[in-house]
C-alpha positions in Angstrom: 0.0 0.0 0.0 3.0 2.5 0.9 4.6 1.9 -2.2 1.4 2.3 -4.6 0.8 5.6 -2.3 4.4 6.5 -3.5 4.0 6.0 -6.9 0.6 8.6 -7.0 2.8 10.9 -5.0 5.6 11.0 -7.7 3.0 10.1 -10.7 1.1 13.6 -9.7 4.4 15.4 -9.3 5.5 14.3 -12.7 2.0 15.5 -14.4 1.9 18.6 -12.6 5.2 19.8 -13.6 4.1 18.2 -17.1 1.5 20.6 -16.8 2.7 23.6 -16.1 5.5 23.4 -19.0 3.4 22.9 -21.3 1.5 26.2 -21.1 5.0 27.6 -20.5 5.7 28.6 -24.4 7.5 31.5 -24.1 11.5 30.9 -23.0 12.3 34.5 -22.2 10.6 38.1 -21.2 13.2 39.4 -22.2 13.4 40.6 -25.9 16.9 41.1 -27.9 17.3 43.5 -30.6 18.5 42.2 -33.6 19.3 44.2 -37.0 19.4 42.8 -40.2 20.0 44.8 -43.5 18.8 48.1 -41.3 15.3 46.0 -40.5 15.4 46.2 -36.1 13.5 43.7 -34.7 13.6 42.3 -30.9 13.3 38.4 -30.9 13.4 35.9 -27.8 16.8 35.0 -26.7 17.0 31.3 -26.2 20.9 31.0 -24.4 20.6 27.9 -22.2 20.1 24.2 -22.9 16.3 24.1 -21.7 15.6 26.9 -23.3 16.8 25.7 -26.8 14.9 22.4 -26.0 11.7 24.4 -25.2 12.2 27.1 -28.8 8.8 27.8 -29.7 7.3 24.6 -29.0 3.9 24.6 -28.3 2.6 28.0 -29.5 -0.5 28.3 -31.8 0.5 31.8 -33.1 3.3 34.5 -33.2 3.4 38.0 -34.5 4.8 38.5 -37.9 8.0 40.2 -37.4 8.7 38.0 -34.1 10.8 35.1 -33.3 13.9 33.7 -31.9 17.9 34.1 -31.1 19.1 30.5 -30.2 22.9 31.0 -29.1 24.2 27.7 -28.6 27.4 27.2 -26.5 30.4 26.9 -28.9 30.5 27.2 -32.9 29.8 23.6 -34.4 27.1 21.8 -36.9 23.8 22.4 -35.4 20.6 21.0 -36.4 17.2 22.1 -35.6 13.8 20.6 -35.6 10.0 20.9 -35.2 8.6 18.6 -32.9 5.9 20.1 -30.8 6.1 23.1 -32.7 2.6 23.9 -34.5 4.0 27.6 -37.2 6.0 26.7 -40.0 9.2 28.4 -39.5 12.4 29.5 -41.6 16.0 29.1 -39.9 18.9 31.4 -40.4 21.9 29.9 -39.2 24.4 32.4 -38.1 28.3 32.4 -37.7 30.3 33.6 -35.3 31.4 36.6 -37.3 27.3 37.7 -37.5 26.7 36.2 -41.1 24.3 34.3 -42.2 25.2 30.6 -43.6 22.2 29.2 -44.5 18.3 29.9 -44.5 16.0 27.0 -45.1 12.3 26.3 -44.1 10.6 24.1 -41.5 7.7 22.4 -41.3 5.2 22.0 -38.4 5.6 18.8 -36.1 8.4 17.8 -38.3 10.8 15.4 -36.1 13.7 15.6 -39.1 16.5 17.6 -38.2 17.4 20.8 -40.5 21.5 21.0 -40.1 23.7 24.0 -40.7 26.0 23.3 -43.9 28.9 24.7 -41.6 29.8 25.4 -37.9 27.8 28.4 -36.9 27.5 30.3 -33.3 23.3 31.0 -33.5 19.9 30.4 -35.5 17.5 32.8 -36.0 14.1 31.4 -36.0 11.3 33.7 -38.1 8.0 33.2 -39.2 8.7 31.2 -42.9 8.9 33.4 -45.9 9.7 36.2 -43.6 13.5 36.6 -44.3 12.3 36.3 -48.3 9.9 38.8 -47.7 12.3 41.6 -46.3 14.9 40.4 -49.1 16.9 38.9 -46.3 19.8 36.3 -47.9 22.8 34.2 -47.3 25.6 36.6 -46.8 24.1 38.8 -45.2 25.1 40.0 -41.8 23.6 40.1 -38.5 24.2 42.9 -35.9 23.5 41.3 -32.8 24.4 42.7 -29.0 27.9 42.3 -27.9 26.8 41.0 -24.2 24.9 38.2 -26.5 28.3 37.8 -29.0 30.8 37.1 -26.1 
């Protein structure tokens, strides 16, 4: 009898937590500026391991000229991907010297993983077709804070 009582006591603990996570879609109140190609926006900064698990999983909508900074901790091949994630997205990955490597698109729930062709320091995930929109492109540079850079 103890240990059944002991298994509802950590079973409840687990969903509750559960719980409140997964109303828990925004990683940051804090908002980063970020210029590209003189356009200014101020995105979600995503800087530590839970918060690049999190990303923008679970969020029904987002405003059209918002999104999200993932630093990672050193420059290497990252790849992102979708699951739990519900917008379709496009991902500019970023190198260490601010310019972009690679933009390519994302679908909803997809679990495959999208990698950067080359080691890179950040990804900027935007609504997708936003960067096509504003005549963002490889090559182009990224002015991002330098308390964010170091």
């Amino acid at each position: 009898m103890k240990t059944m009582f002991r298994l509802l006591i950590k079973l409840s603990l687990v969903l509750t937590i559960f719980a409140c996570h997964a109303g828990d879609s925004q990683v940051s109140d804090e908002l980063i500026p970020v210029t590209i190609n003189g356009i200014n926006i101020e995105v979600e900064l995503a800087d530590e391991q839970h918060e690049r698990a999190l990303g923008l999983m679970y969020r029904k909508e987002m405003c059209q000229d918002c999104g999200m900074l993932f630093k990672f901790e050193r420059i290497r091949i990252v790849s992102m991907w979708m699951k739990n994630t519900y917008i379709p997205l496009d991902v500019a990955y970023i190198n260490a010297f601010g310019r972009i490597t690679d933009i390519k698109p994302m679908q909803p729930e997809d679990t495959k993983t999208v990698p950067s062709s080359v080691p890179v320091l950040f990804a900027l995930e935007m609504h997708q077709g936003w960067f096509k929109e504003k005549g963002i492109k490889v090559g182009d540079a990224v002015e991002i804070p330098k308390e964010i850079t170091r």
